[in-house]
C-alpha positions in Angstrom: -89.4 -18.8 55.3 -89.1 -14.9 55.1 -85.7 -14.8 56.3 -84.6 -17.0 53.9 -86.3 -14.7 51.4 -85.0 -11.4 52.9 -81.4 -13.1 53.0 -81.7 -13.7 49.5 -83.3 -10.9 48.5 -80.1 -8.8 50.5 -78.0 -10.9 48.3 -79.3 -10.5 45.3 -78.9 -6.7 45.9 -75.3 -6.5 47.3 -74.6 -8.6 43.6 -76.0 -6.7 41.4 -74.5 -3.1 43.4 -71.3 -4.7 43.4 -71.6 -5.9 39.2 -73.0 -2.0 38.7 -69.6 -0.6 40.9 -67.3 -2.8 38.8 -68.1 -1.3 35.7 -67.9 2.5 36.6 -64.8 2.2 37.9 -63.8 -0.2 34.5 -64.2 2.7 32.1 -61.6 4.4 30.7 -61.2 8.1 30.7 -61.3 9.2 27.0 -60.9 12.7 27.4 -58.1 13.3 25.4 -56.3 17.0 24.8 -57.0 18.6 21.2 -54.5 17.7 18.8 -52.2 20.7 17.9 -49.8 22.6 20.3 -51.0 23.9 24.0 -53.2 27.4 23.8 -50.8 29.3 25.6 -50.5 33.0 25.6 -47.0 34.7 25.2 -45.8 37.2 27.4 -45.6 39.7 25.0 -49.0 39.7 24.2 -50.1 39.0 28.4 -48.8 42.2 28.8 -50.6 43.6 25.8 -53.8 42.8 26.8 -53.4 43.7 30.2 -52.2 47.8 29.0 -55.2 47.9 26.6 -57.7 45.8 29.4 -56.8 46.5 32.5 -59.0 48.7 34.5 -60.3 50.7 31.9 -64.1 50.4 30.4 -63.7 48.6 26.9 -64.3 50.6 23.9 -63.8 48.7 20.7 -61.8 51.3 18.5 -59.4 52.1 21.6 -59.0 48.5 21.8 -58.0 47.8 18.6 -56.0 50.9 18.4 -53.9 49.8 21.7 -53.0 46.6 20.8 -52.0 47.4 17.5 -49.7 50.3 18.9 -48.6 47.0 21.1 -47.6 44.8 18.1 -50.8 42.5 18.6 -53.6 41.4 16.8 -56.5 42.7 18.6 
């Protein structure tokens, strides 16, 4: 009588683990990319921001000053 109840019990388990892995893998991905073009940096300004950034300790007016000398919005 208990292994008829453990057998159906094991059943009962495997069913309802292979119901719950059925519907993860039946959702759909809805992650979708934000409307508008790619946020891409152009290589103009790359190099901008690498003069005015690149090993040097950030200071706000310097900054701003080097990337407009650049051609870049800060």
């Amino acid at each position: 009588m208990t292994t008829v109840s453990h057998t159906l019990l094991a059943l009962a388990v495997c069913a309802s683990a292979a119901a719950f892995v059925s519907q993860a893998s039946a959702q759909v991905d809805t992650q979708k990319a934000p409307p508008g073009p790619p946020n891409t940096i152009s290589a103009h300004r790359m190099a901008a921001l690498k003069k005015c950034t690149d090993g040097k300790k950030f200071a706000g007016d310097k900054y701003v000053a080097c990337m407009t000398a650049e051609g870049e919005a800060p």
